[in-house]
Rosetta silent file (secondary structure, phi, psi, omega in degrees, C-alpha in Angstrom):
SEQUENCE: XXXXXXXXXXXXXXXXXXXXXXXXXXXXXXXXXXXXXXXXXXXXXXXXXXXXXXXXXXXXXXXXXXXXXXXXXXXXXX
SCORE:     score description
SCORE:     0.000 S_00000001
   1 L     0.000  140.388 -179.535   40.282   29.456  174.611 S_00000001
   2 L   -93.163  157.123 -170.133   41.552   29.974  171.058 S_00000001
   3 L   -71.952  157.300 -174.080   43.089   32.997  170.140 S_00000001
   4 H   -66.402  -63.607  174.317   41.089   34.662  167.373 S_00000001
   5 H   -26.051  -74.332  142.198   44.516   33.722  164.805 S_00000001
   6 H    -1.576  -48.157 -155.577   43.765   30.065  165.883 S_00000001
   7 H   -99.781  -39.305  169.025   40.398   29.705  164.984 S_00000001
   8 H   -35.901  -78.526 -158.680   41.106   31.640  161.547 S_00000001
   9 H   -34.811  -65.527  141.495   43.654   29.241  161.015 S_00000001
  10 H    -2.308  -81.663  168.011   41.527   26.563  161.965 S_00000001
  11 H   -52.596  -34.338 -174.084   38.452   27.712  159.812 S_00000001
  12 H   -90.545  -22.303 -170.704   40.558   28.162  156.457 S_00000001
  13 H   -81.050  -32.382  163.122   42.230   24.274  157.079 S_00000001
  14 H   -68.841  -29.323  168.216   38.250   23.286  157.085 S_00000001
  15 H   -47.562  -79.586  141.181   37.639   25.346  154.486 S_00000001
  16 H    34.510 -102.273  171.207   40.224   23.337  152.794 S_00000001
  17 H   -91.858   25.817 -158.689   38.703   20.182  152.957 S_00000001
  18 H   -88.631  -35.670 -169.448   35.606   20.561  152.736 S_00000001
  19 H   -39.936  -60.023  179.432   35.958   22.558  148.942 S_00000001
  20 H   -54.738  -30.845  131.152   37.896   19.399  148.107 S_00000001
  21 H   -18.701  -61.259  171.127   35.181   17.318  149.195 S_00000001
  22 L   -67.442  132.715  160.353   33.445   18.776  145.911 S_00000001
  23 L   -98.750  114.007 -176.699   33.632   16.824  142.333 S_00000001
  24 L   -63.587  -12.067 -176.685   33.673   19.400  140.077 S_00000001
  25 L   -83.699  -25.913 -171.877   31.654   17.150  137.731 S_00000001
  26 L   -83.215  -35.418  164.566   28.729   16.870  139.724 S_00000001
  27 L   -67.900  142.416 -163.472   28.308   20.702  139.770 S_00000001
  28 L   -96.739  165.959 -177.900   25.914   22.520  137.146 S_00000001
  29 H   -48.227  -39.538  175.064   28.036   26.135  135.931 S_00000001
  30 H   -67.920  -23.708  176.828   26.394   28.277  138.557 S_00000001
  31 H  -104.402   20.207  101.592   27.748   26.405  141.337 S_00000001
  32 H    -5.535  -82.444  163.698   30.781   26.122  139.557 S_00000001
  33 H   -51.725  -37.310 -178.627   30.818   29.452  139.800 S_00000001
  34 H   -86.159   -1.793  162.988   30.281   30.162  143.644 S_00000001
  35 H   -52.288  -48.242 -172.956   32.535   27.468  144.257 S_00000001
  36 H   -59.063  -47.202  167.140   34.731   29.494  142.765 S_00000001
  37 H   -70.849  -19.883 -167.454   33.681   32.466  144.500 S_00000001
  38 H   -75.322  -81.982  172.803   34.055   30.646  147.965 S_00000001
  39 H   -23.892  -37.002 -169.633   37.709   29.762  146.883 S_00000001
  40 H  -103.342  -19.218  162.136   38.496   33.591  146.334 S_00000001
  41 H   -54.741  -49.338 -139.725   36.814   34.545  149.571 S_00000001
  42 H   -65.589  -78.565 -154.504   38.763   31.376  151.180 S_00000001
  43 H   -46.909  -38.794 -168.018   42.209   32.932  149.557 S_00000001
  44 H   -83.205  -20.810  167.938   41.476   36.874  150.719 S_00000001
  45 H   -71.492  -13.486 -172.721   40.775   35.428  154.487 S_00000001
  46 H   -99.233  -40.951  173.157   44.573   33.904  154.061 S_00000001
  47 H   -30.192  -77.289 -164.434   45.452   37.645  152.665 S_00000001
  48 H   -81.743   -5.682  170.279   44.372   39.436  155.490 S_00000001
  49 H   -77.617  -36.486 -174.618   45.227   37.138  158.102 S_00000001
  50 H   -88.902   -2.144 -172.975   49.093   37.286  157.084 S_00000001
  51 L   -93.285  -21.894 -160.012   48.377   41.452  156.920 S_00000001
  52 L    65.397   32.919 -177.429   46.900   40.698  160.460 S_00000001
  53 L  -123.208  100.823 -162.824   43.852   41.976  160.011 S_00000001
  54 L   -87.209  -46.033  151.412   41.883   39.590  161.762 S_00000001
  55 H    -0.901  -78.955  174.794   38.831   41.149  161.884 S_00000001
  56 H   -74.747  -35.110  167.941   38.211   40.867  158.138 S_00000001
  57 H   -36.294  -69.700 -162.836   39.927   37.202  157.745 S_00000001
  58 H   -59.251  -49.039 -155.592   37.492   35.803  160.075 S_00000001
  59 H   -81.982   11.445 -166.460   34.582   37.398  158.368 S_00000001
  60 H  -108.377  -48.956 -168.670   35.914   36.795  154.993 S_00000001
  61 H   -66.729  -38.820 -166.667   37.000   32.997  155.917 S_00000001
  62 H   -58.137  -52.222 -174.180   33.189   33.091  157.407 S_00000001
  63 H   -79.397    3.621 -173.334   31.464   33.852  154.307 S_00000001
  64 H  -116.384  -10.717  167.342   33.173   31.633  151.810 S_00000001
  65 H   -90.900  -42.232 -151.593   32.204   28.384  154.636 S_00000001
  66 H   -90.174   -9.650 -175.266   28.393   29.725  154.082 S_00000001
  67 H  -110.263  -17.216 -172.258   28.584   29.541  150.111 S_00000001
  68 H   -94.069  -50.122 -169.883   30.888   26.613  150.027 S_00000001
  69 H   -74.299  -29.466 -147.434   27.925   25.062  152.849 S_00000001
  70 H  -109.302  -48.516  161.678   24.935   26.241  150.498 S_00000001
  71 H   -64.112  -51.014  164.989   26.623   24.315  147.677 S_00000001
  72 H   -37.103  -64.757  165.201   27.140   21.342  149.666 S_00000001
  73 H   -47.622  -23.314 -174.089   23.695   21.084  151.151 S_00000001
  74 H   -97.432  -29.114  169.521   22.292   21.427  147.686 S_00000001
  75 H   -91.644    0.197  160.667   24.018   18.283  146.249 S_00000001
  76 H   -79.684  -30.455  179.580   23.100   16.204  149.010 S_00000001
  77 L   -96.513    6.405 -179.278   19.636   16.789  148.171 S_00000001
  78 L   -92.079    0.000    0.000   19.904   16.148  144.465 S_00000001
C-alpha cells in the first residue's frame, strides 16, 4: 500500500500530463481560465506537500484533477 506522500506524488506527475495533454488553442477564454486555475491548485498541492502537510496536498492535488477532468471531458465532446 502507498504511503499517502506516494500517491500525492503520484497524482501531481498525472496531473502533469494530463494538463499538457491540452492545446491551448482549442480552448475558448473560460477554460483558459480554469486551466489555469487547475495549474495553481496543481502548484499549491506541490507547496504543501514539501511543507508536509499532506492532508491539504492531496485535497488540493484532488481538486485541480476534477477541473483539469471537466475541461477535458468537455473537448472531447465538442
Amino acid at each position: 500500500m502507498a504511503s499517502i506522500q506516494e500517491r500525492i506524488i503520484k497524482d501531481i506527475a498525472i496531473f502533469d500530463k494530463n494538463i499538457l495533454s491540452l492545446s491551448a488553442h482549442d480552448l475558448s477564454p473560460g477554460q483558459k481560465e480554469i486551466v489555469e486555475l487547475a495549474a495553481m491548485y496543481a502548484k499549491d498541492s506541490k507547496s504543501f506537500l514539501d511543507k508536509g502537510d499532506f492532508y491539504t496536498s492531496f485535497s488540493a492535488i484532488a481538486y485541480a484533477h476534477g477541473l483539469l477532468d471537466s475541461i477535458i471531458k468537455l473537448n472531447q465532446k465538442m
